[in-house]
N, CA, C, O and CB atoms as a CASP TS submission, in Angstrom:
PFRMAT TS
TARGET T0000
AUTHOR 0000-0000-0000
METHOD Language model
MODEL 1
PARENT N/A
ATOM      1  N   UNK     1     -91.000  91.108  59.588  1.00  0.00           N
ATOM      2  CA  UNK     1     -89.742  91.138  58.883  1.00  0.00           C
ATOM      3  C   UNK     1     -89.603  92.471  58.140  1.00  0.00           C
ATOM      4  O   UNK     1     -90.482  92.929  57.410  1.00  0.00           O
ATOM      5  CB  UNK     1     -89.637  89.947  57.910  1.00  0.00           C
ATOM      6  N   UNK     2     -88.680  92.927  58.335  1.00  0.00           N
ATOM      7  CA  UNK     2     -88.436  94.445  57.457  1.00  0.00           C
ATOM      8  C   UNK     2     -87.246  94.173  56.062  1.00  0.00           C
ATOM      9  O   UNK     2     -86.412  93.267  56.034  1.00  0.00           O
ATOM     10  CB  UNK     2     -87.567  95.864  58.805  1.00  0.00           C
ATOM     11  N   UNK     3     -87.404  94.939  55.278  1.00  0.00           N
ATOM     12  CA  UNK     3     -86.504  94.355  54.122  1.00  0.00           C
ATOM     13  C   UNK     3     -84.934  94.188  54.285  1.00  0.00           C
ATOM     14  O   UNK     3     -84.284  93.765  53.328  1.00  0.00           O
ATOM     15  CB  UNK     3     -86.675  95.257  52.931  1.00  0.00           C
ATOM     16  N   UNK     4     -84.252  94.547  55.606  1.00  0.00           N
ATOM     17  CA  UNK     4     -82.869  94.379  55.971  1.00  0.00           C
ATOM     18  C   UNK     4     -82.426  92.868  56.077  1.00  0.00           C
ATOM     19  O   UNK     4     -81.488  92.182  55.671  1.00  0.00           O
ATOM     20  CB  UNK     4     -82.634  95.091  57.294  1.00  0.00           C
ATOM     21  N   UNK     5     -83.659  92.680  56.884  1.00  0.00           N
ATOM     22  CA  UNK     5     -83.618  90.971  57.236  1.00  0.00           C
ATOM     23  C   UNK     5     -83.683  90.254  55.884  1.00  0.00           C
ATOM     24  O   UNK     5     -82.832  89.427  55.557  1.00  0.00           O
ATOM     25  CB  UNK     5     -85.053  90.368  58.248  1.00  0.00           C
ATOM     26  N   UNK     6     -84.847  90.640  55.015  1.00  0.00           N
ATOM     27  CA  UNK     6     -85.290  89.480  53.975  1.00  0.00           C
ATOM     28  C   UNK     6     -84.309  89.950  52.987  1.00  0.00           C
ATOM     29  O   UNK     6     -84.434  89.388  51.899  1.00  0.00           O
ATOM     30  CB  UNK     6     -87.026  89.417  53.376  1.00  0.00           C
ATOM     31  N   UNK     7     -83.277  90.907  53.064  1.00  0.00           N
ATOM     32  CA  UNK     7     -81.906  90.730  51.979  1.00  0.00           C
ATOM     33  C   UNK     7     -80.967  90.189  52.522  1.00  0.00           C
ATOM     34  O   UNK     7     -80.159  89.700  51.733  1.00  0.00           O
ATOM     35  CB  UNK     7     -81.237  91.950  51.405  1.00  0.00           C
ATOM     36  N   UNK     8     -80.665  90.038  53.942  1.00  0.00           N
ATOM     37  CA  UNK     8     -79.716  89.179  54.190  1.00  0.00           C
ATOM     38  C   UNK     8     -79.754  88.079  54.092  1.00  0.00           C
ATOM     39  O   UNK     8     -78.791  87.329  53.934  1.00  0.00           O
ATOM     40  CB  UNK     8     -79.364  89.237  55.011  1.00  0.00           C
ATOM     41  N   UNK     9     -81.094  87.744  54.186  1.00  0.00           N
ATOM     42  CA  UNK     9     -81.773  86.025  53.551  1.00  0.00           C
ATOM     43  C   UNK     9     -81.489  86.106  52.434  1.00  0.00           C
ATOM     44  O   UNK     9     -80.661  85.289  52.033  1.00  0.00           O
ATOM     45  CB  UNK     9     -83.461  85.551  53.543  1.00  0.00           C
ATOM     46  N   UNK    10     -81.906  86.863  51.695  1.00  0.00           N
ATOM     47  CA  UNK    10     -81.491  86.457  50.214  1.00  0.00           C
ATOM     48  C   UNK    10     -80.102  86.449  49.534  1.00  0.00           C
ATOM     49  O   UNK    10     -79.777  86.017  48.428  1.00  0.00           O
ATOM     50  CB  UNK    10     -82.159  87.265  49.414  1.00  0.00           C
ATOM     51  N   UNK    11     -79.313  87.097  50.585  1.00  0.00           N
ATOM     52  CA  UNK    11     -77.908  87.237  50.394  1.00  0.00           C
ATOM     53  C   UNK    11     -77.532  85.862  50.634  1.00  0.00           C
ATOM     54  O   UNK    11     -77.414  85.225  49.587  1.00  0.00           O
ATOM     55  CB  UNK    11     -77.180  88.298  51.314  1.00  0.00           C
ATOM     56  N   UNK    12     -77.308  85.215  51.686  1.00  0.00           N
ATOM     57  CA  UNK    12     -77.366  83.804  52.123  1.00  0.00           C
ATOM     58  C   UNK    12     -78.015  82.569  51.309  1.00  0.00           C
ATOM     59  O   UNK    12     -77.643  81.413  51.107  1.00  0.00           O
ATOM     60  CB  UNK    12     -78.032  83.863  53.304  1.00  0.00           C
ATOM     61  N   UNK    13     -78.733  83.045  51.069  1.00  0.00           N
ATOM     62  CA  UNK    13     -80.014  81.699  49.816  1.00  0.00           C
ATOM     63  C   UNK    13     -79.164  81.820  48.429  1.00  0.00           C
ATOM     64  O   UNK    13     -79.239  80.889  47.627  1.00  0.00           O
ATOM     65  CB  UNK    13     -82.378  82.523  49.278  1.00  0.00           C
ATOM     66  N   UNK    14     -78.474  82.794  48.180  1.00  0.00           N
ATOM     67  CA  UNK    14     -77.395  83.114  46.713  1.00  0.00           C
ATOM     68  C   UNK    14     -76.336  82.301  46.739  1.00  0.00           C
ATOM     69  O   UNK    14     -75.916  81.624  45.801  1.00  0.00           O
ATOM     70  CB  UNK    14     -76.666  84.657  46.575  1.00  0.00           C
ATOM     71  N   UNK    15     -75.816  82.390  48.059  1.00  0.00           N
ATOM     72  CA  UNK    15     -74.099  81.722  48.609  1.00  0.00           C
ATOM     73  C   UNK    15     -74.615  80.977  48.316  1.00  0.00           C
ATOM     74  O   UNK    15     -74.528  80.726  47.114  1.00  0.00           O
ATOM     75  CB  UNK    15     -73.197  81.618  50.026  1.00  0.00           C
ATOM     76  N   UNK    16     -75.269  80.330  48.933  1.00  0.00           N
ATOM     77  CA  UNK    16     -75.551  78.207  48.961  1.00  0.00           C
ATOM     78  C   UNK    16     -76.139  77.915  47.629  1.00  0.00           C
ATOM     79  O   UNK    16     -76.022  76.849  47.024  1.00  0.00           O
ATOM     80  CB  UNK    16     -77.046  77.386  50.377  1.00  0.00           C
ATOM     81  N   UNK    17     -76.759  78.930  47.249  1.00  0.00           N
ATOM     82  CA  UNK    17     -76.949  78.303  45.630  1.00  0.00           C
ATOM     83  C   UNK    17     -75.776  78.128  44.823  1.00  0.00           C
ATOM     84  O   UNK    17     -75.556  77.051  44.269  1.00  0.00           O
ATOM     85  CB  UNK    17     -77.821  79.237  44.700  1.00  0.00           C
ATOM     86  N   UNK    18     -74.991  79.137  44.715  1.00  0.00           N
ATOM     87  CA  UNK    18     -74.214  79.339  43.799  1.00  0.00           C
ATOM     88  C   UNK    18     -73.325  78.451  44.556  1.00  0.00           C
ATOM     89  O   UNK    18     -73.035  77.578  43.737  1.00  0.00           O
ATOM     90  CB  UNK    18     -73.869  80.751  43.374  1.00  0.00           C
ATOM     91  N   UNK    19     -72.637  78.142  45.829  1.00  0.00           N
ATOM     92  CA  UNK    19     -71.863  76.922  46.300  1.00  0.00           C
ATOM     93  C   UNK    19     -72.246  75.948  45.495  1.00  0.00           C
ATOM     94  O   UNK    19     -71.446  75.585  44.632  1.00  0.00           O
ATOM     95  CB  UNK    19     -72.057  76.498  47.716  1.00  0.00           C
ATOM     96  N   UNK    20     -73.077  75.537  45.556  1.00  0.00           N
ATOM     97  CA  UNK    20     -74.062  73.898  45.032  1.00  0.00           C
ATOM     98  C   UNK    20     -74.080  74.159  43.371  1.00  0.00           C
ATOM     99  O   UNK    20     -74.227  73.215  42.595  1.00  0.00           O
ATOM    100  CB  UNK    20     -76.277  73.775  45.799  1.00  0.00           C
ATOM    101  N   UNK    21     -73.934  75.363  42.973  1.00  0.00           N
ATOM    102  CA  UNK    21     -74.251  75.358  41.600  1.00  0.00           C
ATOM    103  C   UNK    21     -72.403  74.843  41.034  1.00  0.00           C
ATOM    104  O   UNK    21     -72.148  73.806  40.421  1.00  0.00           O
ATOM    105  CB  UNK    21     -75.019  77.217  41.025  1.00  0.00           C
ATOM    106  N   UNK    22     -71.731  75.531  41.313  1.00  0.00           N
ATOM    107  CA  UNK    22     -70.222  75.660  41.567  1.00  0.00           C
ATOM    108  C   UNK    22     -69.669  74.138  41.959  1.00  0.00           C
ATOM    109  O   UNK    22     -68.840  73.692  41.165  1.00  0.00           O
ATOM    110  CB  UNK    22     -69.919  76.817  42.880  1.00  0.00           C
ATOM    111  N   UNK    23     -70.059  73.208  43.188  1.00  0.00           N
ATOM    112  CA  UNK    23     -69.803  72.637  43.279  1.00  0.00           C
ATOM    113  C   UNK    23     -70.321  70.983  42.159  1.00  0.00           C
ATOM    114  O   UNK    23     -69.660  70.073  41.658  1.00  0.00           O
ATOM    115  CB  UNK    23     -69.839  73.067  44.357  1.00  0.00           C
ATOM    116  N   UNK    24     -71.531  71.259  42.188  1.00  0.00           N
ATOM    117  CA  UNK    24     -72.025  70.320  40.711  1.00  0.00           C
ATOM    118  C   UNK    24     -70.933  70.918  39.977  1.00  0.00           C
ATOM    119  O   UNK    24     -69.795  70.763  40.421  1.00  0.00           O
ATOM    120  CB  UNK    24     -73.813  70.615  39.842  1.00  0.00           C
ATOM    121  N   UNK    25     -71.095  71.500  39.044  1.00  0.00           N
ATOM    122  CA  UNK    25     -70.189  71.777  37.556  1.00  0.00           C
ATOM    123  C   UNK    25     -68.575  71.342  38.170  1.00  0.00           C
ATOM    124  O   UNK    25     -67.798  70.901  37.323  1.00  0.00           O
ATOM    125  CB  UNK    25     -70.269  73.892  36.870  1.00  0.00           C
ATOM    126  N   UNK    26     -68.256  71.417  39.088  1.00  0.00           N
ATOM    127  CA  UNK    26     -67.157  70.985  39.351  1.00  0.00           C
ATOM    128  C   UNK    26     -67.056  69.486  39.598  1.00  0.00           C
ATOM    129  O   UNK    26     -66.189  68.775  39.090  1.00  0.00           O
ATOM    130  CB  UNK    26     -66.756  71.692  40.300  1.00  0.00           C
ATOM    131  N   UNK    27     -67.791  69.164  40.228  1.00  0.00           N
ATOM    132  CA  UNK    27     -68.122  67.709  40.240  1.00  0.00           C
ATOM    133  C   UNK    27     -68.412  66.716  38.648  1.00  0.00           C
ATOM    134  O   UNK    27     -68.192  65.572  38.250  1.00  0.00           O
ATOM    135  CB  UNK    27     -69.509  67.728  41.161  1.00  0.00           C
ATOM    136  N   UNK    28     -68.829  67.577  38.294  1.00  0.00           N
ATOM    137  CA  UNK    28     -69.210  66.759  36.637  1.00  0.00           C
ATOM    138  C   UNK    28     -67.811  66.941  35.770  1.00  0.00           C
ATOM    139  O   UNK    28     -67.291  66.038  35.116  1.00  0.00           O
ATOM    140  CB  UNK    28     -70.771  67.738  35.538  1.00  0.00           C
ATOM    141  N   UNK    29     -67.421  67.991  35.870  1.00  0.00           N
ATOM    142  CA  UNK    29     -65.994  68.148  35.103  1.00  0.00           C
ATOM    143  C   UNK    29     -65.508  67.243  35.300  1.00  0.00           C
ATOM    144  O   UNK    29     -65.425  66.482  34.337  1.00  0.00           O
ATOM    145  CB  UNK    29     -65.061  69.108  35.359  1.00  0.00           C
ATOM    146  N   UNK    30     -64.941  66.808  36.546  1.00  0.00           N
ATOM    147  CA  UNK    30     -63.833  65.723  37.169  1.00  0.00           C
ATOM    148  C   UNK    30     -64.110  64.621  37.567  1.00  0.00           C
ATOM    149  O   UNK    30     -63.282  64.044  38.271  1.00  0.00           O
ATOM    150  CB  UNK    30     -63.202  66.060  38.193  1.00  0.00           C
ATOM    151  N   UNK    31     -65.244  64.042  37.275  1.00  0.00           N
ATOM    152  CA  UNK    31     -65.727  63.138  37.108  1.00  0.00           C
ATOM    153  C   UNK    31     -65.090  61.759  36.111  1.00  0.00           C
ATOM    154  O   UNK    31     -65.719  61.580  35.069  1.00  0.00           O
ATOM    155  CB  UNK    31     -66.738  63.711  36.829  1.00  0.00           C
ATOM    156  N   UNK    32     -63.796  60.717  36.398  1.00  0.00           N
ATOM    157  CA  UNK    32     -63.746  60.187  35.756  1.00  0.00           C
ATOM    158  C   UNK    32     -64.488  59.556  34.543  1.00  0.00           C
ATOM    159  O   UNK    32     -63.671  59.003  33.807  1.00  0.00           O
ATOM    160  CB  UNK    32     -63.455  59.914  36.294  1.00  0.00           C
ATOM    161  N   UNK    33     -65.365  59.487  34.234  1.00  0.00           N
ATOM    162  CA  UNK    33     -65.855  58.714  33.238  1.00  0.00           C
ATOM    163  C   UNK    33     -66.245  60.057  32.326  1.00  0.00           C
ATOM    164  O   UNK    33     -66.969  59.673  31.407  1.00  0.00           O
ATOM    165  CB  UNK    33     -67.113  57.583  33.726  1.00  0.00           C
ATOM    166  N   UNK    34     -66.074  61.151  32.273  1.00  0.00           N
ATOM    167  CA  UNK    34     -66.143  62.159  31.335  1.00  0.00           C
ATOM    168  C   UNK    34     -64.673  62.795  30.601  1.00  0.00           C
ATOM    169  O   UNK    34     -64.587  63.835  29.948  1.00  0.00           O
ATOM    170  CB  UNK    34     -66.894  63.221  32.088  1.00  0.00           C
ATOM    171  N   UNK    35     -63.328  61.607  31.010  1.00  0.00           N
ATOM    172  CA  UNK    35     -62.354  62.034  30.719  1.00  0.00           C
ATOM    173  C   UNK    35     -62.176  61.837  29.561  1.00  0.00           C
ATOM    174  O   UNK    35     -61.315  62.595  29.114  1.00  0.00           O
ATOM    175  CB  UNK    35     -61.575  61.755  31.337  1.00  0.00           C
ATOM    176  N   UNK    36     -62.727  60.941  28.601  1.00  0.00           N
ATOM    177  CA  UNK    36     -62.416  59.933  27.634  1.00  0.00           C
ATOM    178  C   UNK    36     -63.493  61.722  26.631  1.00  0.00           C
ATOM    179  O   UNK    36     -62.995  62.610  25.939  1.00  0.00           O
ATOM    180  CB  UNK    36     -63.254  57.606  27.935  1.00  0.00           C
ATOM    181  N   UNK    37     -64.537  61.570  26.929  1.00  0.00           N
ATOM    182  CA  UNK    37     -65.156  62.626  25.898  1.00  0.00           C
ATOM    183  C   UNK    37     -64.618  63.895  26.134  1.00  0.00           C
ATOM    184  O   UNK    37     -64.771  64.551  25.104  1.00  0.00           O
ATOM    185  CB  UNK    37     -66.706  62.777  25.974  1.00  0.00           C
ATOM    186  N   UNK    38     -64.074  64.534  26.979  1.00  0.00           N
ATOM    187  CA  UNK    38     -63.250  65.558  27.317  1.00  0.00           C
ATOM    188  C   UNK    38     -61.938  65.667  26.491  1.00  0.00           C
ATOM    189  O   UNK    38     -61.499  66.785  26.221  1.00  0.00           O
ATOM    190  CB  UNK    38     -62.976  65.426  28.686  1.00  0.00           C
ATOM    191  N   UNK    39     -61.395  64.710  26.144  1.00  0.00           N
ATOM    192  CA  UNK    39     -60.209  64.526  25.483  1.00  0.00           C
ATOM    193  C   UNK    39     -60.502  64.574  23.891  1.00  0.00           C
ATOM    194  O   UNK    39     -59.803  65.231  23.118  1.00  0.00           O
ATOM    195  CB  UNK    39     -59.567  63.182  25.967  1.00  0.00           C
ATOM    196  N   UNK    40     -61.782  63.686  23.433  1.00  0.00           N
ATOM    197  CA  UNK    40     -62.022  63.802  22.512  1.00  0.00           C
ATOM    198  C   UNK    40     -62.716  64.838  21.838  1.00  0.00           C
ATOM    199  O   UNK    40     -62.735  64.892  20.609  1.00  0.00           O
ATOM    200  CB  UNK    40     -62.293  63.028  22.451  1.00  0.00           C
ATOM    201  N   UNK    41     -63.262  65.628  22.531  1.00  0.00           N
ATOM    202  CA  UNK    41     -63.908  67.303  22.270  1.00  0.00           C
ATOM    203  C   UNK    41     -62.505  68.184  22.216  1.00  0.00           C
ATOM    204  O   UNK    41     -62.564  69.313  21.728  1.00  0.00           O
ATOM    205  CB  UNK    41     -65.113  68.012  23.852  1.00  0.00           C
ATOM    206  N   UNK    42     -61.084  67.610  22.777  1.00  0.00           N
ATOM    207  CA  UNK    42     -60.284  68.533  22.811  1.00  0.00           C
ATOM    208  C   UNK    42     -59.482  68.683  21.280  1.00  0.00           C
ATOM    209  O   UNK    42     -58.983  69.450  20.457  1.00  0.00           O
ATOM    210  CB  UNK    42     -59.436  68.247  24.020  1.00  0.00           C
ATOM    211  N   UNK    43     -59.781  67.398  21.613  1.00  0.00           N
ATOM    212  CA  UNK    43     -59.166  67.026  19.818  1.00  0.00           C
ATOM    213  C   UNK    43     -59.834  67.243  18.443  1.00  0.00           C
ATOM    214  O   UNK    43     -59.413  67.089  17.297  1.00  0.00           O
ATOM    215  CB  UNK    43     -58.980  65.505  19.609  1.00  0.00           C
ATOM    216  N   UNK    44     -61.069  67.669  18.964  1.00  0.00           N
ATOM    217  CA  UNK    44     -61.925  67.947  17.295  1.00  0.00           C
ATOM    218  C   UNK    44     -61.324  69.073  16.134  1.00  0.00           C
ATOM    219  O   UNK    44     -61.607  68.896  14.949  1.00  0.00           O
ATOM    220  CB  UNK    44     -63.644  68.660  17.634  1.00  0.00           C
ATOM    221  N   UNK    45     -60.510  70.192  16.541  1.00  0.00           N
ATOM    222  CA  UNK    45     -59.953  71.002  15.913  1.00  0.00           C
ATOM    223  C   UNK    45     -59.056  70.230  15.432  1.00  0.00           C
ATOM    224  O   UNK    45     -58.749  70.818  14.394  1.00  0.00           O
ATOM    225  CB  UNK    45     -59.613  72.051  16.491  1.00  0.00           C
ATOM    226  N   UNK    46     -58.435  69.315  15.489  1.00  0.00           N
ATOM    227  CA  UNK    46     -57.306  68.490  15.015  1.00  0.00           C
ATOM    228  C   UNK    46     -57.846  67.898  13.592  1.00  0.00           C
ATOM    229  O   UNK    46     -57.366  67.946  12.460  1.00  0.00           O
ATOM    230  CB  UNK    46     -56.895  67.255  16.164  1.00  0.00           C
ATOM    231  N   UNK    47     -59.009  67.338  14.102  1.00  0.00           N
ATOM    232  CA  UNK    47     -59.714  66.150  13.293  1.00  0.00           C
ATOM    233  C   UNK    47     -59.843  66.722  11.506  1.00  0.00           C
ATOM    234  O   UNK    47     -60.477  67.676  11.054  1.00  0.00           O
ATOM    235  CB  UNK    47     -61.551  65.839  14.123  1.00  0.00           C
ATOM    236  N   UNK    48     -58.812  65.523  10.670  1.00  0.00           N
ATOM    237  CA  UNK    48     -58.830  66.081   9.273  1.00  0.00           C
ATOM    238  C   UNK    48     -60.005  66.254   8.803  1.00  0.00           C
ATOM    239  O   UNK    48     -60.523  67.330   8.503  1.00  0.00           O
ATOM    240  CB  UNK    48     -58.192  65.351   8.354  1.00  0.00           C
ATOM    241  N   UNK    49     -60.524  65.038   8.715  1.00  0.00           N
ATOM    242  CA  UNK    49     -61.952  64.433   8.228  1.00  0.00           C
ATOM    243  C   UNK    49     -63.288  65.488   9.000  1.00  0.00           C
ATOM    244  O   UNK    49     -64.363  64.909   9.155  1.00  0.00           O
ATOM    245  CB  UNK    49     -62.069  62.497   8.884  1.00  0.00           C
ATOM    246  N   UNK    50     -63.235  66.462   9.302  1.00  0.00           N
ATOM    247  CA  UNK    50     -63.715  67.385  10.190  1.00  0.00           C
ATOM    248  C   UNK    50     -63.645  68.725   9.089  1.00  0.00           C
ATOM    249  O   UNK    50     -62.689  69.497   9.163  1.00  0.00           O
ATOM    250  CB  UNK    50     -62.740  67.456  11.701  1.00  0.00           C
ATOM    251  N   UNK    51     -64.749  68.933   8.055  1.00  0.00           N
ATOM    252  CA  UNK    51     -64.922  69.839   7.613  1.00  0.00           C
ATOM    253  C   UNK    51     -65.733  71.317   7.718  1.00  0.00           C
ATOM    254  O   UNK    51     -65.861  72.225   6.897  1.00  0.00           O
ATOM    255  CB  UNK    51     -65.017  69.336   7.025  1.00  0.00           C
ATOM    256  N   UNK    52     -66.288  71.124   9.280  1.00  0.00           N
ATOM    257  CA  UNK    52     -66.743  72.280  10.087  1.00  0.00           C
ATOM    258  C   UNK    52     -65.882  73.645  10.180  1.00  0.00           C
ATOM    259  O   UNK    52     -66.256  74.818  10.218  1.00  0.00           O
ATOM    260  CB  UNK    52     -66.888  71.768  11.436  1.00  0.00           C
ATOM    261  N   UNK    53     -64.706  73.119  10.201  1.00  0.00           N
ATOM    262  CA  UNK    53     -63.741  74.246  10.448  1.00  0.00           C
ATOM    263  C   UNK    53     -63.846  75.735   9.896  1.00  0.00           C
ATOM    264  O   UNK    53     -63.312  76.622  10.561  1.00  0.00           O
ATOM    265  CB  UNK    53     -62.559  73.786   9.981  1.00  0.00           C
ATOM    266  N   UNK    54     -64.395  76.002   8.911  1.00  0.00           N
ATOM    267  CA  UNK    54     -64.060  76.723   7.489  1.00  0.00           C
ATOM    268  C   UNK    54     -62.731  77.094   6.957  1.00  0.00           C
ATOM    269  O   UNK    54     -62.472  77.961   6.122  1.00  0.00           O
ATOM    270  CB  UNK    54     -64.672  77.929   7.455  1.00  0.00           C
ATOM    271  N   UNK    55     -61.933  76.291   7.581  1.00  0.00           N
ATOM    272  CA  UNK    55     -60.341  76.834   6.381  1.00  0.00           C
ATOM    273  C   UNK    55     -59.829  75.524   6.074  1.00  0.00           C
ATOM    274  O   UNK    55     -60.363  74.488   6.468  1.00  0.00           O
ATOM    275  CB  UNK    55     -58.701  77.924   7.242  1.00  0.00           C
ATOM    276  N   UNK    56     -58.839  75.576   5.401  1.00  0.00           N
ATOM    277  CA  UNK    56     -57.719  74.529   4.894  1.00  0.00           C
ATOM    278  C   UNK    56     -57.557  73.797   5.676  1.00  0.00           C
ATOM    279  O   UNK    56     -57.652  74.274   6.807  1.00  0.00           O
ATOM    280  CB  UNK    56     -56.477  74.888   4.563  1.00  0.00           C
ATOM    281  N   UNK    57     -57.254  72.384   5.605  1.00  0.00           N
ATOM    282  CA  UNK    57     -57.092  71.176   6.139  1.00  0.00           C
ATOM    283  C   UNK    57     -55.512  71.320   6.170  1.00  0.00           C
ATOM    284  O   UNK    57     -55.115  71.369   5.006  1.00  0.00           O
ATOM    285  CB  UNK    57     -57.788  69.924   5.301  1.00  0.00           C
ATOM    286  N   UNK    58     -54.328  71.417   7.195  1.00  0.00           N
ATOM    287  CA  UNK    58     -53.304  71.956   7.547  1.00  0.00           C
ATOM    288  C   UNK    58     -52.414  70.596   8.420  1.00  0.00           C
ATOM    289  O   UNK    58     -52.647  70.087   9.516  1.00  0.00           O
ATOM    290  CB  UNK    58     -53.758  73.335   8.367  1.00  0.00           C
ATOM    291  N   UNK    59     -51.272  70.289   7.337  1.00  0.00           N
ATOM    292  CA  UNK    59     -50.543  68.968   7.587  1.00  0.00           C
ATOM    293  C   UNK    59     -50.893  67.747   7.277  1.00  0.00           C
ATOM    294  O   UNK    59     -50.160  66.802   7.568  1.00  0.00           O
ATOM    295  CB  UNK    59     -50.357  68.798   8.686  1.00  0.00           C
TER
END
């Protein structure tokens, strides 16, 4: 094997990783049963009772 070959392998071994890596995280995003905590992480900036923020509690 000369190093032309074993980078095009490794070029190829990257795609399918990063496919599979890409396709998990996409798969977990949209995953019904992560909609409910997705919504509620969206809403934490909202949250009064939520004194993490560091400024004024607003409305």
């Amino acid at each position: 094997m000369d190093f032309e070959t074993i980078s095009e392998m490794a070029r190829s071994a990257w795609v399918v990783w990063l496919a599979l890596v890409f396709g998990s995280i996409t798969f977990w995003a949209y995953r019904p049963k992560n909609k409910d905590r997705f919504e509620a992480d969206a809403m934490i900036i909202f949250d009064k009772d939520n004194g993490e923020n560091g400024g004024q509690s607003h409305g």
